[in-house]
Backbone of each chain as ProteinMPNN parsed JSONL, in Angstrom:
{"seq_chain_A": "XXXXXXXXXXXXXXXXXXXXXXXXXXXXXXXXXXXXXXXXXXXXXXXXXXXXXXXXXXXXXXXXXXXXXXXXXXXXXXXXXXXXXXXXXXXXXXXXXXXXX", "coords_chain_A": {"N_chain_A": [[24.101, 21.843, -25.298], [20.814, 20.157, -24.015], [18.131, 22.276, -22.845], [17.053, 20.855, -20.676], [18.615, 18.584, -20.383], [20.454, 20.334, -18.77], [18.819, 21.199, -16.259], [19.073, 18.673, -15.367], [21.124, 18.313, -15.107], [22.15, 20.334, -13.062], [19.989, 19.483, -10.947], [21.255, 16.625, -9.918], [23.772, 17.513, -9.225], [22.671, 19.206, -6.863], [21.453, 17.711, -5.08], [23.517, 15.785, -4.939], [25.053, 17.632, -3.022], [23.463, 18.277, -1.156], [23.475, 15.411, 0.104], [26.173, 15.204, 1.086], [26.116, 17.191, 2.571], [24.101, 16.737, 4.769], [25.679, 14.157, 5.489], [27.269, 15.421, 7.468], [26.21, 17.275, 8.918], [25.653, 17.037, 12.682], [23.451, 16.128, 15.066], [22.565, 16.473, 18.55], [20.891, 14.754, 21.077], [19.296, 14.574, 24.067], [17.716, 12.727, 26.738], [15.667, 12.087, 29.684], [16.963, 14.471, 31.176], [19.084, 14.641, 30.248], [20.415, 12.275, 30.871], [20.717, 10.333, 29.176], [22.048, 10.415, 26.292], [22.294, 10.873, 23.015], [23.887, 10.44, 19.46], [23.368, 11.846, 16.066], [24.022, 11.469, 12.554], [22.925, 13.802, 9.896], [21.787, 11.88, 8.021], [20.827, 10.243, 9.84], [21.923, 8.281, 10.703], [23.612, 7.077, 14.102], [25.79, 8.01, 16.095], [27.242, 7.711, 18.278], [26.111, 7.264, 21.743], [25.538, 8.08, 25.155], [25.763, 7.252, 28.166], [24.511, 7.619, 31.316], [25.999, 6.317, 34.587], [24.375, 6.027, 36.679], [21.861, 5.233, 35.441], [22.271, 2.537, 35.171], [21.545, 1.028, 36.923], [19.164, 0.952, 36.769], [17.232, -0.443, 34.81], [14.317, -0.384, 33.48], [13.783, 2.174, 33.751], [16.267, 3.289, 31.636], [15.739, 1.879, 29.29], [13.229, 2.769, 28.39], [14.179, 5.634, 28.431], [15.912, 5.384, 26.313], [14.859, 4.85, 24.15], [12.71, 7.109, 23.902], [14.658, 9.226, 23.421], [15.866, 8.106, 20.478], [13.63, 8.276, 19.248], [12.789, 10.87, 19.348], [15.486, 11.823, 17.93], [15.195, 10.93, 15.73], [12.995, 12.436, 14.447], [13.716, 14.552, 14.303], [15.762, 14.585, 12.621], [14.418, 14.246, 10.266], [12.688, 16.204, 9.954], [14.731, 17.942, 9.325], [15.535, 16.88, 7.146], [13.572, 17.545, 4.925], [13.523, 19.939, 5.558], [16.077, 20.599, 4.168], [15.777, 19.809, 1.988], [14.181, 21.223, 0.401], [14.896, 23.489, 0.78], [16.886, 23.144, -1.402], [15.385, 22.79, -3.932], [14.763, 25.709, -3.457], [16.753, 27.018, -4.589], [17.208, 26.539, -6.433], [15.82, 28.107, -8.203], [16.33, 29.47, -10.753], [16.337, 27.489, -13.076], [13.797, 26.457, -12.875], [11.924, 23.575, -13.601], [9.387, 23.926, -14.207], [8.879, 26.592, -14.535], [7.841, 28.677, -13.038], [8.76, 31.248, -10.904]], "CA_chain_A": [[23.35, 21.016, -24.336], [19.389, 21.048, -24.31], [17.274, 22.915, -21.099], [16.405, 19.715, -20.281], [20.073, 18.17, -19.968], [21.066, 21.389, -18.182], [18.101, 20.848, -15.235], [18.604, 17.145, -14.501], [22.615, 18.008, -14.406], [21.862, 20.717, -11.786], [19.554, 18.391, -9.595], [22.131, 15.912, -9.745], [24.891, 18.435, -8.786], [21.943, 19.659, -5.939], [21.375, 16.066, -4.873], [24.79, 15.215, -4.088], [25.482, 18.815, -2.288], [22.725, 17.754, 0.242], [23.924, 14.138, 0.641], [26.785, 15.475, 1.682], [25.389, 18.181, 3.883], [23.735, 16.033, 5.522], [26.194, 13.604, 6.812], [28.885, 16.322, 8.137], [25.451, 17.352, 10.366], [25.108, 16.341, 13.769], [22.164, 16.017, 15.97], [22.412, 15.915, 20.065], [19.17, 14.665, 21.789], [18.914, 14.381, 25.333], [16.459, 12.361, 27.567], [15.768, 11.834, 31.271], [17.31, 15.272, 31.502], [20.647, 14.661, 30.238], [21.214, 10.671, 31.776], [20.555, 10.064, 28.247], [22.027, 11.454, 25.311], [22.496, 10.493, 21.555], [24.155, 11.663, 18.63], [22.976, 11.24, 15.431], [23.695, 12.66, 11.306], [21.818, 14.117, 8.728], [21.467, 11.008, 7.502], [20.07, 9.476, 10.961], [23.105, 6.951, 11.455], [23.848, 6.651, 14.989], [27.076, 8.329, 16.137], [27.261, 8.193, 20.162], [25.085, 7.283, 22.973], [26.483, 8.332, 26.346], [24.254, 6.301, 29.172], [25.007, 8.01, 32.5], [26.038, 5.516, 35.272], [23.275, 5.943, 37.388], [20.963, 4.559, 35.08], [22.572, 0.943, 35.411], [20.61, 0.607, 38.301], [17.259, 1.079, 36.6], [16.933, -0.896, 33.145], [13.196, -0.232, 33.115], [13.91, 3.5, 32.888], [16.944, 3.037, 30.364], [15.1, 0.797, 28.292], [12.069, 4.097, 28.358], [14.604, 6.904, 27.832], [16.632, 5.269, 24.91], [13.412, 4.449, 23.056], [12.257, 8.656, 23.53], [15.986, 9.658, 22.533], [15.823, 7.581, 19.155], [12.365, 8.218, 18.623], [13.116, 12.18, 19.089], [16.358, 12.317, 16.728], [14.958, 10.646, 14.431], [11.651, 13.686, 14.134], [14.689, 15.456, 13.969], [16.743, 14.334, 11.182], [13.428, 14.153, 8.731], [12.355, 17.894, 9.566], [16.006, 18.522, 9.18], [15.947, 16.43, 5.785], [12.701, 17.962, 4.321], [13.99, 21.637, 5.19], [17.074, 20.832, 3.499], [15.374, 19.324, 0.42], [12.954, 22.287, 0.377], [16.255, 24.302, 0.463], [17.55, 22.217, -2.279], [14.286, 23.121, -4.691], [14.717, 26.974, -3.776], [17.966, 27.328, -4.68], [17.283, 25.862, -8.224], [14.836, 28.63, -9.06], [16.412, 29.694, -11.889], [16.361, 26.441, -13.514], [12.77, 25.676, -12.181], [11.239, 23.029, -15.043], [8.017, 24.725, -14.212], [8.411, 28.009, -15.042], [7.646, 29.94, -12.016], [9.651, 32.207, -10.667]], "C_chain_A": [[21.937, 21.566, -24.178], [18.863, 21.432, -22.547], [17.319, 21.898, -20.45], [17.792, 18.834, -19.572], [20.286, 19.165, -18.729], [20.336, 21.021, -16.592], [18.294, 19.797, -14.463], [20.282, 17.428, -14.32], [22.934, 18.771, -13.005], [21.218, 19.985, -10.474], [20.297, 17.326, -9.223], [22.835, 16.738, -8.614], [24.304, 18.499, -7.029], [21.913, 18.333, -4.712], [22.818, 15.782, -4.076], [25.07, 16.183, -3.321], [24.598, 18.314, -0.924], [22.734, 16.539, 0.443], [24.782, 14.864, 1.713], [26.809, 16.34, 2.805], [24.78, 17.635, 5.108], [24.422, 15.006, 6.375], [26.828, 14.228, 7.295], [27.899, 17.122, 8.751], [25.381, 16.738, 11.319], [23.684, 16.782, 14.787], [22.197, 15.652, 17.681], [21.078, 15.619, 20.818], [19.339, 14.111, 23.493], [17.676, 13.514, 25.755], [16.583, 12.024, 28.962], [17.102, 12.998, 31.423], [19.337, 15.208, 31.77], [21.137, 12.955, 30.574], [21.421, 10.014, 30.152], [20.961, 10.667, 26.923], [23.009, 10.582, 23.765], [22.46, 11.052, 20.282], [24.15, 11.169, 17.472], [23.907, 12.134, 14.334], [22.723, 13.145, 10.943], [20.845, 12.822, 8.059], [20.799, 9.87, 8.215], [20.952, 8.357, 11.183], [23.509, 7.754, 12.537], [25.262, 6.932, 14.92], [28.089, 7.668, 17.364], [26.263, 7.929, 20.726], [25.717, 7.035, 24.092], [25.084, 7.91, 27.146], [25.277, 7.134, 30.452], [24.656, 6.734, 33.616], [25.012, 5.583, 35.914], [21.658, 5.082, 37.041], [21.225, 2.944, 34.834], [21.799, 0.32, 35.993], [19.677, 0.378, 38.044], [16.877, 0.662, 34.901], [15.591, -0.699, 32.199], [13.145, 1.418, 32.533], [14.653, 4.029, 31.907], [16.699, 2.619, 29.06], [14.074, 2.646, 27.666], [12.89, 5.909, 27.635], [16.025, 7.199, 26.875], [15.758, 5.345, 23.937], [13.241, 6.678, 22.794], [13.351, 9.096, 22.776], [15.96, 9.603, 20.902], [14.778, 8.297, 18.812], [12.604, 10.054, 18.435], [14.234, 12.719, 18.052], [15.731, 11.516, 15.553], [13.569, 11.496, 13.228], [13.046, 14.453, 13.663], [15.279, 15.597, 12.655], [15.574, 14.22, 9.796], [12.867, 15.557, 8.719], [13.703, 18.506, 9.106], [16.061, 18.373, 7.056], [14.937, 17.175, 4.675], [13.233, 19.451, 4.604], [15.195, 22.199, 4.068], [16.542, 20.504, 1.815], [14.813, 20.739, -0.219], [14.128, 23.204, -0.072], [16.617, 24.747, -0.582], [16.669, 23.268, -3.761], [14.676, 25.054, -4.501], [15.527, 27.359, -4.65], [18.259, 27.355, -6.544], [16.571, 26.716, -8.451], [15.132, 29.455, -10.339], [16.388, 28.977, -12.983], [14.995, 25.798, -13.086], [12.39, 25.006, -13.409], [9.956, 23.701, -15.204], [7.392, 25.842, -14.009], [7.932, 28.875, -14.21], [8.643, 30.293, -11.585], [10.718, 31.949, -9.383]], "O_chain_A": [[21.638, 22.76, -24.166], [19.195, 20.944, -21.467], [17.751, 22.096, -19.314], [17.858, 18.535, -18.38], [20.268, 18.625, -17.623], [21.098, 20.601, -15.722], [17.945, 19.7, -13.287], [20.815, 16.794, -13.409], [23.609, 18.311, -12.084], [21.71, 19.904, -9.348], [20.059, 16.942, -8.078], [22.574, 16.68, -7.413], [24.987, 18.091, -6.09], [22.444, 18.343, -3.601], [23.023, 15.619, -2.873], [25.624, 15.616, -2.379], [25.117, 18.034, 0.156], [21.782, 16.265, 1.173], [24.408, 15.119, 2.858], [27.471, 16.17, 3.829], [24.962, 18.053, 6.252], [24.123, 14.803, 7.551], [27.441, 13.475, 8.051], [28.489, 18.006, 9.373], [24.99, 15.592, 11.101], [23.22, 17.908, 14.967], [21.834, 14.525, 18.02], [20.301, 16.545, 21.05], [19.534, 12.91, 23.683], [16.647, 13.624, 25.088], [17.686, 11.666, 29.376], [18.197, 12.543, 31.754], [20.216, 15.455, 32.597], [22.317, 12.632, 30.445], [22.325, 9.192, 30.001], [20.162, 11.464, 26.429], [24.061, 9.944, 23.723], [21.599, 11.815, 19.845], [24.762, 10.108, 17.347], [24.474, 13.165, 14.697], [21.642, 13.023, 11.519], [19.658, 12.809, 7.732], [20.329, 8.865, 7.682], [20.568, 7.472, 11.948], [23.782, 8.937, 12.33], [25.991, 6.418, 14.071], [29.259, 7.287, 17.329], [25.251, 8.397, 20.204], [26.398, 6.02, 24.237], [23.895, 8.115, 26.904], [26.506, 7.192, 30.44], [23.549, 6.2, 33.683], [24.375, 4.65, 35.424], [20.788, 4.596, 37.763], [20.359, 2.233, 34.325], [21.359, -0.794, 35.71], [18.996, -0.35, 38.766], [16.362, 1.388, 34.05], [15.497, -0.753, 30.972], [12.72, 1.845, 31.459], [14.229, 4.974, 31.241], [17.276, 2.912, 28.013], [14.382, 3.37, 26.719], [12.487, 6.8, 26.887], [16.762, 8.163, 26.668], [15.993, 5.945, 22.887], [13.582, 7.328, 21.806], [13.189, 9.365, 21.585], [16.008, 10.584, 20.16], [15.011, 9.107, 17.914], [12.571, 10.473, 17.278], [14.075, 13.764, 17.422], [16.052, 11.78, 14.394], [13.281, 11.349, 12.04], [13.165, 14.866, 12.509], [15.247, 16.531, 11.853], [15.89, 14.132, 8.609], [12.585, 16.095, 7.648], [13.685, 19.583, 8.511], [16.376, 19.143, 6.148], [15.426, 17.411, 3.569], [13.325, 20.138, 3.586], [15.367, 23.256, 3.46], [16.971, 20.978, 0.763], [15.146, 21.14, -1.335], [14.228, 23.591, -1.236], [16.756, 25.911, -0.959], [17.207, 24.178, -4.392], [14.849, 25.65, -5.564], [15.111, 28.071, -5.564], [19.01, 27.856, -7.381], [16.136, 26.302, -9.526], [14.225, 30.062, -10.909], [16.411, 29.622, -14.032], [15.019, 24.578, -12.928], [12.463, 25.714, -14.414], [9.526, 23.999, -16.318], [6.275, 26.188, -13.625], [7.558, 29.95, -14.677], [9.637, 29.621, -11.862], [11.569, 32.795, -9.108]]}, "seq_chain_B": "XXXXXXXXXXXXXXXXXXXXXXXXXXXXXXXXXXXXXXXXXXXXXXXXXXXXXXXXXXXXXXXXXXXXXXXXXXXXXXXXXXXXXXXXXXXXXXXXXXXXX", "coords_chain_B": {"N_chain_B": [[-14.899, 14.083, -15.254], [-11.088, 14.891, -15.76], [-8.623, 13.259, -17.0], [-5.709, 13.627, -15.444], [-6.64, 14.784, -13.121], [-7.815, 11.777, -12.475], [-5.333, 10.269, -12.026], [-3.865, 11.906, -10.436], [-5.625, 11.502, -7.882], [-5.412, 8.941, -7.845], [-2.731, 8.449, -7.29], [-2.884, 9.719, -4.259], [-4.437, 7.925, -3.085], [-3.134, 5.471, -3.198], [-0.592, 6.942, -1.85], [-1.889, 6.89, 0.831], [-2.45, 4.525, 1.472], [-0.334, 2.964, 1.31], [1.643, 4.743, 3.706], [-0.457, 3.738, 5.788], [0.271, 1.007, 5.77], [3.111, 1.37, 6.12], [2.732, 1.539, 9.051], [1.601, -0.088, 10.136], [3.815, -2.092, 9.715], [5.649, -4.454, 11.608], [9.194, -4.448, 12.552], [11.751, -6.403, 13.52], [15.181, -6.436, 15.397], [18.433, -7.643, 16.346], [20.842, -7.412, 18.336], [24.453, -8.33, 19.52], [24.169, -11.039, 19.649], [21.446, -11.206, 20.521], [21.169, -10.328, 23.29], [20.224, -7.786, 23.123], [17.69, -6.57, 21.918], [15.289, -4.664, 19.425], [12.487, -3.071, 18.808], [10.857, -1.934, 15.716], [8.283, 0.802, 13.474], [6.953, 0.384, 10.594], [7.442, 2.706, 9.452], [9.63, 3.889, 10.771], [9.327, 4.158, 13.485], [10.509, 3.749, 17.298], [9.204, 0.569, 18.617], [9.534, -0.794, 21.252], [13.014, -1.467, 23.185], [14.417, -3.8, 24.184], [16.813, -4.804, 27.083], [19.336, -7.058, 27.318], [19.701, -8.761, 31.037], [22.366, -9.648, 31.843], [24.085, -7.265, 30.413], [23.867, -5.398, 32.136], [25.702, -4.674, 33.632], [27.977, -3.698, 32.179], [28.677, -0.925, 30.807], [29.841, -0.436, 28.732], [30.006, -2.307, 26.285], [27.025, -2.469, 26.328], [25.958, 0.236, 25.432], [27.29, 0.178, 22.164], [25.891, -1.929, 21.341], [23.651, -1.308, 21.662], [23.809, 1.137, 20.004], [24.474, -0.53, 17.028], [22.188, -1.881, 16.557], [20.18, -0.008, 16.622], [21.473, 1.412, 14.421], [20.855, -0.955, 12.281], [18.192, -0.988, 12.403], [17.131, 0.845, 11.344], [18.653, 0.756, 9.055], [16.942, -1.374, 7.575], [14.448, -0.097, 7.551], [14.469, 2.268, 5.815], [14.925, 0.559, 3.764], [12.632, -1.076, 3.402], [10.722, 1.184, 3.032], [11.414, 2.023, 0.95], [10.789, -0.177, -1.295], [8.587, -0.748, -0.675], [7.264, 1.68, -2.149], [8.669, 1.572, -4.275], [6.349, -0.559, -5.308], [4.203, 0.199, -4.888], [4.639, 2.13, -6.809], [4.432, 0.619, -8.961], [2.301, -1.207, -9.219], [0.769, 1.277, -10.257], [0.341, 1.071, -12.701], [-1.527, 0.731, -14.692], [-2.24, 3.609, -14.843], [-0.185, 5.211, -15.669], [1.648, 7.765, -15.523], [3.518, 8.61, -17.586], [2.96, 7.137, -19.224], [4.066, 4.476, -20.463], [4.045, 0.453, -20.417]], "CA_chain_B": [[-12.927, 14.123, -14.438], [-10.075, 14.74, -16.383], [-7.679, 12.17, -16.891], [-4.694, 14.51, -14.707], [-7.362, 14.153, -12.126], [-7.492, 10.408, -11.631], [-3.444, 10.183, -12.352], [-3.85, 12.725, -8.838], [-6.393, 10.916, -7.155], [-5.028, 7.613, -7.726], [-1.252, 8.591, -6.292], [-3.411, 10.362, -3.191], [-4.941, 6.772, -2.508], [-2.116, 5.136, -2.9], [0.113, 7.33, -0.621], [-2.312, 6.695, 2.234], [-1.952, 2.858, 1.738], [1.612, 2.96, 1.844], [1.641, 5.103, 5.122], [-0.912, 2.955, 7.123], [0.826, -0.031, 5.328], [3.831, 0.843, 6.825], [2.562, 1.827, 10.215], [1.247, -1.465, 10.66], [4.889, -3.297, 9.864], [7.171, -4.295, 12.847], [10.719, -5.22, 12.525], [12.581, -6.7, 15.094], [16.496, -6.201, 15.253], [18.937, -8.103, 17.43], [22.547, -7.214, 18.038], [25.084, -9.192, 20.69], [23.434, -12.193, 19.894], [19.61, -11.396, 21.169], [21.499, -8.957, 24.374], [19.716, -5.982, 22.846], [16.249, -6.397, 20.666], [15.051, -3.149, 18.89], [11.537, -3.388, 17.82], [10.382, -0.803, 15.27], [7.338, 0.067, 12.845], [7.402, 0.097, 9.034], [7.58, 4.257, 9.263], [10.806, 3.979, 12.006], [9.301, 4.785, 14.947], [10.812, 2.459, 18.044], [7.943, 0.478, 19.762], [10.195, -1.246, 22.221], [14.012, -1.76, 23.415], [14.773, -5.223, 25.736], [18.064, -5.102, 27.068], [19.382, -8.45, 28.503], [20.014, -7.973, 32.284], [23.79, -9.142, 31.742], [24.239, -6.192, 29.955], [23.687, -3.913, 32.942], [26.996, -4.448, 34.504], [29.08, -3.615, 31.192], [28.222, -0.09, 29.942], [30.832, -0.172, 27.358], [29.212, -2.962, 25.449], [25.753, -2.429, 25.971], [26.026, 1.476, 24.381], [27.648, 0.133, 21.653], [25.045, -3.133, 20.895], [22.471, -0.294, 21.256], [24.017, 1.713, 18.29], [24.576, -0.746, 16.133], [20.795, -2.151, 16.455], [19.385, 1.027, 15.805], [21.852, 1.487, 12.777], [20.602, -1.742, 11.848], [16.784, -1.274, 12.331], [17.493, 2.484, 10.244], [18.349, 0.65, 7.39], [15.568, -1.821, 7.206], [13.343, 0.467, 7.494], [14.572, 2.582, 4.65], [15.198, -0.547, 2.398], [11.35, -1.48, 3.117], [10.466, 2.349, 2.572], [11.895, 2.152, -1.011], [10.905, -1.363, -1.849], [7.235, -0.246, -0.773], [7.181, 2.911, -2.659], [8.687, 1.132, -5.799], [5.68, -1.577, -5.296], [3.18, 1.291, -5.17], [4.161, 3.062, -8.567], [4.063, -0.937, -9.846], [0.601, -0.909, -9.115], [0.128, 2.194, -10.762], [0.637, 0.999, -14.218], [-3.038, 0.992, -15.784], [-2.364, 5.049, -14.972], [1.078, 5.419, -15.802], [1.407, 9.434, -16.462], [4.631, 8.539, -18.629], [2.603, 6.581, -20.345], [4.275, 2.987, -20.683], [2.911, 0.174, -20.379]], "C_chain_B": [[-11.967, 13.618, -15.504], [-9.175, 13.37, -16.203], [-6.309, 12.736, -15.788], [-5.607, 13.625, -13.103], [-7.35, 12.893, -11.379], [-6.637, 9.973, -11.32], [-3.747, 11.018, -10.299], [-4.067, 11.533, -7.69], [-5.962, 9.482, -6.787], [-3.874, 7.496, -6.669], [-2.173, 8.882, -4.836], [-3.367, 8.591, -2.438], [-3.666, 5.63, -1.868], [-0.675, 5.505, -1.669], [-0.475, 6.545, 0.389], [-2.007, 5.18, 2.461], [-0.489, 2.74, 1.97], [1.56, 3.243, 3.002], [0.766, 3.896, 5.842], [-0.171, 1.239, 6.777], [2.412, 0.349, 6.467], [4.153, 1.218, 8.37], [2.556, 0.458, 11.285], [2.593, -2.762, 10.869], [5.544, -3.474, 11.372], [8.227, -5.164, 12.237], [11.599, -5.699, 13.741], [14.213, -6.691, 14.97], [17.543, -6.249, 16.637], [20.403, -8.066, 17.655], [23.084, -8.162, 19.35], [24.051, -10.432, 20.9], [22.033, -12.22, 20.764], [20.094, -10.848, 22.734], [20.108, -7.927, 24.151], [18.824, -6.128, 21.755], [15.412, -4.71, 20.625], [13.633, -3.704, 18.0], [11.373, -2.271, 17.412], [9.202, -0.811, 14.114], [7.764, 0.569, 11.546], [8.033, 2.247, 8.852], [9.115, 5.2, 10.392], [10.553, 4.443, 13.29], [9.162, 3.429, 16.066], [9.481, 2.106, 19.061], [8.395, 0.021, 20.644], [11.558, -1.633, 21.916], [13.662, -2.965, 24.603], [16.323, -5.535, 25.857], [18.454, -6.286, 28.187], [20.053, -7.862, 29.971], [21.647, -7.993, 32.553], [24.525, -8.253, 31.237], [24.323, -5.104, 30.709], [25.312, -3.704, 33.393], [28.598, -4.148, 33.49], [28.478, -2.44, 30.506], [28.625, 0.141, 28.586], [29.541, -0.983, 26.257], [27.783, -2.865, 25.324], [25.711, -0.855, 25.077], [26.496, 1.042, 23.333], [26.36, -1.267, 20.476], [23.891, -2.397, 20.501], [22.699, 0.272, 19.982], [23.772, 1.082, 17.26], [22.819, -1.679, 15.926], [19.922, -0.657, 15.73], [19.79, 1.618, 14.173], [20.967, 0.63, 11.969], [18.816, -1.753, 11.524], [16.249, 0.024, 11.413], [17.505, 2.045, 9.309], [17.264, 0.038, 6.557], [14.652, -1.446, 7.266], [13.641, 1.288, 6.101], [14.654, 1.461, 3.646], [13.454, -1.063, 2.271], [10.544, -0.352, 3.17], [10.301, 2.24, 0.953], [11.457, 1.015, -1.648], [9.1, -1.411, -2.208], [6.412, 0.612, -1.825], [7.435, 2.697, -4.213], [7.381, 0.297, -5.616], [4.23, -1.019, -5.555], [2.759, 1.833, -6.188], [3.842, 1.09, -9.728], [2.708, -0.464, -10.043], [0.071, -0.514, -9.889], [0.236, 2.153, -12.236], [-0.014, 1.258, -14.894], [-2.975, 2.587, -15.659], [-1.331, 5.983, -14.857], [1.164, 6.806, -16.492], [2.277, 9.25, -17.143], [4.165, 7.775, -19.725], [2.953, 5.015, -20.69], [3.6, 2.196, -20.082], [2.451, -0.416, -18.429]], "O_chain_B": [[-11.913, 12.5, -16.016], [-9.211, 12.629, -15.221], [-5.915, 11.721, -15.214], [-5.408, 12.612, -12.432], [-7.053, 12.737, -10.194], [-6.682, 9.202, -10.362], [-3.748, 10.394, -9.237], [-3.28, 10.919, -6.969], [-6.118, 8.959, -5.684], [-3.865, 6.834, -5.631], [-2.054, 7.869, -4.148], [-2.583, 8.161, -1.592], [-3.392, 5.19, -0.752], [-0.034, 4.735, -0.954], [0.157, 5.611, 0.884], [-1.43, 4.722, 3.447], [0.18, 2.386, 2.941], [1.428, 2.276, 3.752], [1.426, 3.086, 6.492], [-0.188, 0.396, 7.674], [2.684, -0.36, 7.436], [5.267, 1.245, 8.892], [3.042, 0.112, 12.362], [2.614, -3.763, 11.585], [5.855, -2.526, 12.093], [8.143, -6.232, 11.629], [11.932, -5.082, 14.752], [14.407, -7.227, 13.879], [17.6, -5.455, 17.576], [21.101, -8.843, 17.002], [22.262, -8.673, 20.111], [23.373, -10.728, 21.884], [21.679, -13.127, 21.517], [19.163, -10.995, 23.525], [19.275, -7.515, 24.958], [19.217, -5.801, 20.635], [15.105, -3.933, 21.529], [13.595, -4.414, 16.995], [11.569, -1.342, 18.197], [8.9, -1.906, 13.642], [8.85, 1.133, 11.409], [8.929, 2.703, 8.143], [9.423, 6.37, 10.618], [11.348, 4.999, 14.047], [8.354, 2.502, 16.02], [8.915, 2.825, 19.883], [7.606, 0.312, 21.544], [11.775, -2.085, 20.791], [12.887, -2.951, 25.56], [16.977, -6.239, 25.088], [18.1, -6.436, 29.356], [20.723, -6.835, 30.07], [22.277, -7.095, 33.112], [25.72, -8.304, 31.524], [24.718, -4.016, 30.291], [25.909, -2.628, 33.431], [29.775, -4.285, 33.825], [27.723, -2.733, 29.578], [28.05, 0.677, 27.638], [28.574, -0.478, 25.686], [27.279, -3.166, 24.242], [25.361, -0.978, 23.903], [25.953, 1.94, 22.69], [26.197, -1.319, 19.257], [23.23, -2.575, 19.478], [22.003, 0.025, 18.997], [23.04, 1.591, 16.411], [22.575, -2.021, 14.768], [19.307, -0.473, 14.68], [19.102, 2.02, 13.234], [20.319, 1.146, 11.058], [18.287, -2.389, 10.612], [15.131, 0.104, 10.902], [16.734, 2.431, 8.43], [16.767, 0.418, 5.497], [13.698, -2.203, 7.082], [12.945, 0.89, 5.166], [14.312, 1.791, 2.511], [13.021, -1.398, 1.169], [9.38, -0.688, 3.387], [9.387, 2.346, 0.135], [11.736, 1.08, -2.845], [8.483, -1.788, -3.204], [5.28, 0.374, -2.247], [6.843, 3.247, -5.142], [6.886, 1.059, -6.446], [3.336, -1.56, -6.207], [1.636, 2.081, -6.628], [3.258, 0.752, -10.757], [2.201, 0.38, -10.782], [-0.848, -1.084, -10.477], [0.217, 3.184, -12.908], [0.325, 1.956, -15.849], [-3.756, 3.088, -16.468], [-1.326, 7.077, -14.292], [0.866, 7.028, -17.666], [2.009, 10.08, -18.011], [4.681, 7.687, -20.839], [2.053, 4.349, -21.202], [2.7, 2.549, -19.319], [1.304, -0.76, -18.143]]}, "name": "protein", "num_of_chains": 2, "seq": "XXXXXXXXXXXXXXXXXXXXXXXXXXXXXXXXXXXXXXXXXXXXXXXXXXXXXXXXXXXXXXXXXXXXXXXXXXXXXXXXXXXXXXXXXXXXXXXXXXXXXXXXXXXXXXXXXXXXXXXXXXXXXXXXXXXXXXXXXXXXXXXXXXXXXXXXXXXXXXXXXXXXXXXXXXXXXXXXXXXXXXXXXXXXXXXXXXXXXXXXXX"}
C-alpha cells in the first residue's frame, strides 16, 4: 500500500473517531441563572431544555433567555469541535503529508 | 505574484464573501404548527424566538416544540453552510489548484 493510501486511510479512521467523540459529548448551558438550562452534543443536536416554572409567567424573559442559552451552546460546541479537530491533526503527526514533525 | 499566491489570495476573498454572505441570511423555522418560530442567521446564530402565548400554560409541549425547532434550524444552517462552501470552490474554477477544468 502506497504513503499516500496509508494517510487518507488514517484520516478516515481519525474522522470517524471524532464523529463519534463528539456525539457521546454533552454540553450543559445555563441562563437567567439556572431558570434556563440546555443540553446539547458534540454535534450541537439539542438534547434537553429544562424551563423552570417560574418563568411561565414571563414569556418576554423566556423568549430572551432561550435565545442566550442556544446562542451560548452553540460557541460552545464549535470551540469544542475545532479543539477536537486540531486534536485530530496532532495526533496524525507521524503520518503528517507535509513533512513536519 | 506567483501563481500559489493568487490560488491564496483568491480562497482569502472568497472566504470573506461566504462569511458576510452568510451573516446576512435569515432562516425562519416553525414547529407546532407556527406555536414556536426560531429565527436564525446564515452562520447559526438565533436572532429571535416567538412563542405563541397558548404555549405558556403547557410546559411539557412548549420545551419540546423548542427543541425540535432549534434541531431543525441546526440543520439548515449546516445544509446551507455546505451548499455555500461547495458554490464557492465552483466559482473557483478559472484557479483550480488541482488543476481541472
Amino acid at each position: 500500500m502506497g504513503d499516500m493510501s496509508k494517510i487518507l486511510e488514517g484520516m478516515q479512521e481519525n474522522a470517524a473517531k471524532l464523529q463519534a467523540e463528539l456525539e457521546s459529548k454533552t454540553f450543559s448551558v445555563k441562563s437567567g441563572g439556572g431558570m434556563v438550562e440546555l443540553s446539547v452534543n458534540g454535534k450541537g443536536e439539542v438534547i434537553d431544555l429544562i424551563i423552570d416554572d417560574s418563568l411561565m409567567d414571563d414569556k418576554d424573559s423566556l423568549q430572551i433567555l432561550i435565545i442566550g442559552a442556544i446562542n451560548d451552546a452553540n460557541k460552545m460546541v464549535l470551540q469544542n469541535q475545532q479543539n477536537s479537530a486540531l486534536g485530530m491533526l496532532g495526533s496524525m503527526g507521524g503520518m503528517n503529508p507535509f513533512g513536519a514533525k
